[in-house]
N, C-alpha and C positions, 0 to 999 in steps of 0.2 A: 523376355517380353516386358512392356510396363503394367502395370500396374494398375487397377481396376479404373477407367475414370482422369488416368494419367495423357493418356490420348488426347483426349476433347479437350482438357486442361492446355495443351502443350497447343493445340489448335486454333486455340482463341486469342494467345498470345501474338501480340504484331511485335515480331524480331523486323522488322523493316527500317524502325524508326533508328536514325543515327545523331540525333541532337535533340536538344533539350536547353530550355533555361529555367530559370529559378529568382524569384521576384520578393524582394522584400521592399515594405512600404517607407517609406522616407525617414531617415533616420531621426533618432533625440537620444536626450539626455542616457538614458538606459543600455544605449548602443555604445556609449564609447570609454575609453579606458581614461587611468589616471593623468592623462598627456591628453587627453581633449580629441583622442584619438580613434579609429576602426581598429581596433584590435584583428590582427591577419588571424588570430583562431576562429574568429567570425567568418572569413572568409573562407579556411579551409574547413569548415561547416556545410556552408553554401554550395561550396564546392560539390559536399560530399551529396547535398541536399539536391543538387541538378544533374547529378549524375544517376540516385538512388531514382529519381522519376522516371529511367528510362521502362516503359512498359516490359520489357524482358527482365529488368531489376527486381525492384520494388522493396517493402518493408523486411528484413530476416529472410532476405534472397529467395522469397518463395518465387516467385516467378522465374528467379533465374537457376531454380533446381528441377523446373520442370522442362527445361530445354534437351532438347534430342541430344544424347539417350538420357531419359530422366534419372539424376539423381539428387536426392530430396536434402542432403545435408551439401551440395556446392554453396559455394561461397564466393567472396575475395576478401584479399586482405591486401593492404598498405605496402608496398613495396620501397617507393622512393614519391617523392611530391615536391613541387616547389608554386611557389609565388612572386611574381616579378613586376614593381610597379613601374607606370609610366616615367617617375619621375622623387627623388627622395622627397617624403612629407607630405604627399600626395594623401595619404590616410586621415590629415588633417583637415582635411576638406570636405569630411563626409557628412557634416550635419546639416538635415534637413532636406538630403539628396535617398529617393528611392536608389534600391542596390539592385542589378540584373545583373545577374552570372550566366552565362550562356555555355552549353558543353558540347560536347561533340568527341566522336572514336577518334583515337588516332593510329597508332599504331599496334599491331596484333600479333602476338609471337604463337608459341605451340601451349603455353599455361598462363599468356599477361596479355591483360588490356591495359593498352593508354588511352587515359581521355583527359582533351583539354579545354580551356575554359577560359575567355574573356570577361573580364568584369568590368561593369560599367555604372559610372554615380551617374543618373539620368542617360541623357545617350552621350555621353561624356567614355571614353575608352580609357580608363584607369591601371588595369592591368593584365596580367596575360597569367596561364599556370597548367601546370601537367598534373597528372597523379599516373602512376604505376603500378596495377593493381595485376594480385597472382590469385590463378582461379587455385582454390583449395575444396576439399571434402573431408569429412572423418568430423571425430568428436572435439571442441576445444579441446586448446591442449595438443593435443595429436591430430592433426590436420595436414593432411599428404597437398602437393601439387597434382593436379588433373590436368588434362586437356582442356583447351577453350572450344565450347560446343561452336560447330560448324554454321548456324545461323548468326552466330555473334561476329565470327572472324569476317565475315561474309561484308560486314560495315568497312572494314578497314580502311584506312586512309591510303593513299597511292603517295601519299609524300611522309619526308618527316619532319617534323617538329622542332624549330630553334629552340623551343625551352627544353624538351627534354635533351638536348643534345647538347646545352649547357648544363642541366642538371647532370649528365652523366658523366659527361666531363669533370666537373667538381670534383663529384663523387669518386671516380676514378684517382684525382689528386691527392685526396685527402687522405692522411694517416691513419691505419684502424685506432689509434692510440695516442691519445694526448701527448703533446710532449713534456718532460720532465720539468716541476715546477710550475705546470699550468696552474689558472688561478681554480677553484675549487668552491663551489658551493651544493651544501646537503639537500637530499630531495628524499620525499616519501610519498611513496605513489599512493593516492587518494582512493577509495573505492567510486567517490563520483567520477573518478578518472575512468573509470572501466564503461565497456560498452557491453553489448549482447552478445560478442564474441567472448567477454569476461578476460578480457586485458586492456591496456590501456587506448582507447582510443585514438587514432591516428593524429586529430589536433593534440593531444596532450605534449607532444615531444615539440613544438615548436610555442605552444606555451613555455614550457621549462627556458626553452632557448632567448625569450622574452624577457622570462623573468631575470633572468641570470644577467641581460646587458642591465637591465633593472639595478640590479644587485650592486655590481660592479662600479657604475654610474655613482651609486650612493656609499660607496665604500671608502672612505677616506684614504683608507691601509693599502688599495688594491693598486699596481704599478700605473705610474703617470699614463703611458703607452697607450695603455687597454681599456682607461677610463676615456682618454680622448675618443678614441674609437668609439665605446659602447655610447656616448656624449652624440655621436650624427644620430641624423636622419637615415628611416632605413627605408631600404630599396627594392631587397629581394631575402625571402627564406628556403632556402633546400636544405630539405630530411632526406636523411636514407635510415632503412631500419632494418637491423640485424637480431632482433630477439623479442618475445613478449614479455613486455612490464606487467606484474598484475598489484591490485593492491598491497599493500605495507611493505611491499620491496623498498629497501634501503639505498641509495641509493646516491652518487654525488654527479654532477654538471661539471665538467672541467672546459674551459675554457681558454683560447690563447689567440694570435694574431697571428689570419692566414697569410697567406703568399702574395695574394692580390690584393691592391687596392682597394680599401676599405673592407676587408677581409675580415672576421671574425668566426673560427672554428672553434664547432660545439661538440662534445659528447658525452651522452649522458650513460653511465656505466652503474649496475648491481656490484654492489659492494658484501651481498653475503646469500647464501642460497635462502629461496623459498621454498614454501610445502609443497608447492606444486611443481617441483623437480626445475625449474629454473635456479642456473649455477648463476658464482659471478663472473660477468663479462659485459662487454659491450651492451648495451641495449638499441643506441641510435646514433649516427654522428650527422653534423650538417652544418650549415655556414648560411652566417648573417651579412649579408652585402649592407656597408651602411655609408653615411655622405650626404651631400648637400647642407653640411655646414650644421651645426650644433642645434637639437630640438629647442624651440621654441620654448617658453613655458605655458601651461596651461591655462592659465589668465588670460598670458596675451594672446592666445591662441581664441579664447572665448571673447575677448576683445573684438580680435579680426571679426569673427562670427557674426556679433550680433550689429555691429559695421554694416558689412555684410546686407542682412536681414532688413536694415531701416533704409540701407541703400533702395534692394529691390521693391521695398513697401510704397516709395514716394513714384516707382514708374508706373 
C-alpha cells in the first residue's frame, strides 16, 4: 500500500498533460560561444528544461516518483539524444532572437520515454530533436531499470519519430570502438560536470564532442581530412550512452571520419577505473553531421549581426 499522504499526492498530479514548451528571452552577447554562435549544449539544456516542466516531472523527479505505484527514488536517465538543424550555421542566427523549444511524448516502450522537441528563433522553425530517456530507481550508482508507470505510457504517440529513427539508425552503424589511430584528445570530467544524479550530465558528452572539432580545427599536426571536416558548418548532434562519467575520471575523445557525408564519429572512453567502481571503457559514442561550407569567422559573423540590427532599426 502507499504511503501516508502518497494517495492525495499522486491525485493532484495532472498525468494528462503530453506537451510542454520552454521560453527563453532574446538572445545576447552571454548566449553565445567563441564562433558567434548558440552552442547546441544550450539547447540540450532547454531541451531538458521543456521536458522537466511536464507536471508528472518536475525538480529531482518528485512528482514523477509519486506516480501509480508510488516509488520515491524513480527517475530517468539519458539513453540516446540528438539534435537536427534546419539548415548548416543556422545557430548563427541566434542573436537577438527569443528561443521556444516546445516538447512533447513520443514513443513509449516498457522502461523508455521519448520525447521530442521543436526549437524555434521567434516563430522561425530552426530545429527538430528526440531524447531517450530509461525510467530507473535505486541509489546513484546502482540504479536498476523500472517499468514506465501506466499514466505516463497512456500519452504515447501513435506514430514514430523521423529523428529518433535516424538517431537509431546512426546508432546502430556506428562502431563500439574508435578505429585504430583515431585522432585523440585528453578529457577530465569536471565536478561542474555532474548533475544530482552525481554523474556527468547528459549535455556534458556533446560538449566534449564540440570541443574536440574545436581542437582539431586548431590543430596544425591533426590529418588534412579531419580538419576539413571539423572546418563545416554543423547540422546535427547524436549521443548514445553506454556508462556513467563521474568527476576526475580520465578520460580521452577519440575521433575519426564517419561513413556518411559530412560524418564525424565521436567517443569518449575512461582510460582508468574510479572510486566509484567505474572500469575503463566506453562512456558515450556519437556523430557530428557537419556542411554547408566552412564556419564563418566570428567577426564576420558579428558583422552580419549588427548589418542586420541597423538594417531592422530604419523600418
Amino acid at each position: 500500500s502507499s504511503a501516508p499522504g502518497m494517495a492525495g499526492a499522486t491525485e493532484s498530479i495532472d498525468v494528462t498533460v503530453r506537451e510542454r514548451e520552454y521560453r527563453v528571452q532574446a538572445l545576447n552577447q552571454q548566449d553565445l560561444d567563441r564562433n558567434f554562435s548558440l552552442a547546441t549544449t544550450h539547447l540540450f539544456k532547454w531541451m531538458q528544461a521543456a521536458r522537466m516542466d511536464m507536471p508528472w516531472m518536475q525538480p529531482g523527479y518528485r512528482a514523477f516518483g509519486l506516480l501509480d505505484p508510488p516509488l520515491p527514488s524513480r527517475r530517468l536517465l539519458v539513453a540516446s539524444q540528438m539534435v537536427r538543424l534546419v539548415h548548416p550555421g543556422v545557430l548563427a542566427e541566434a542573436a537577438g532572437d527569443e528561443v521556444v523549444t516546445r516538447c512533447e511524448v513520443g514513443s513509449v516502450g516498457r522502461t523508455s520515454i521519448e520525447f521530442r522537441y521543436r526549437i524555434f528563433f521567434g516563430e522561425r522553425l530552426v530545429g527538430s530533436g528526440c531524447t531517450t530517456m530509461v525510467v530507473v530507481a535505486g541509489e546513484p550508482g546502482r540504479l536498476k531499470a523500472t517499468p514506465v508507470p501506466e499514466a505516463v505510457r497512456a500519452l504515447a504517440s501513435s506514430s514514430e519519430g523521423d529523428d529518433r529513427t535516424l538517431l537509431l539508425t546512426t546508432l546502430e552503424g556506428l562502431p563500439k570502438e574508435a578505429p585504430g589511430g583515431a585522432y585523440a584528445l585528453p578529457l577530465v570530467v569536471r565536478y561542474s560536470d555532474e548533475d544530482v544524479n552525481k554523474h556527468a550530465n547528459h549535455s556534458a558528452l556533446p560538449r566534449y564532442f564540440e570541443d574536440a572539432k574545436e581542437a582539431i580545427l586548431s590543430d596544425q599536426g591533426a590529418p588534412a581530412a579531419l580538419r576539413e571536416l571539423a572546418g563545416q558548418q554543423l547540422e546535427a548532434v547524436m549521443v548514445g550512452y553506454s556508462s556513467e562519467a563521474r568527476a576526475e575520471d580520465r578520460c580521452e575523445v577519440r575521433v575519426a571520419r564517419g561513413s556518411g557525408e559530412g560524418a564525424l564519429d565521436l567517443w569518449v572512453v575512461r582510460l582508468a577505473p574510479n572510486r566509484w567502481g567505474g572500469q575503463p571503457g566506453l562512456i558515450g559514442r556519437g556523430r557530428l553531421l557537419c556542411g554547408g561550407g566552412s564556419m564563418p569567422s566570428s567577426e564576420e559573423l558579428r558583422i552580419r549581426s549588427s548589418k542586420g540590427t541597423s538594417a531592422a532599426s530604419r523600418l
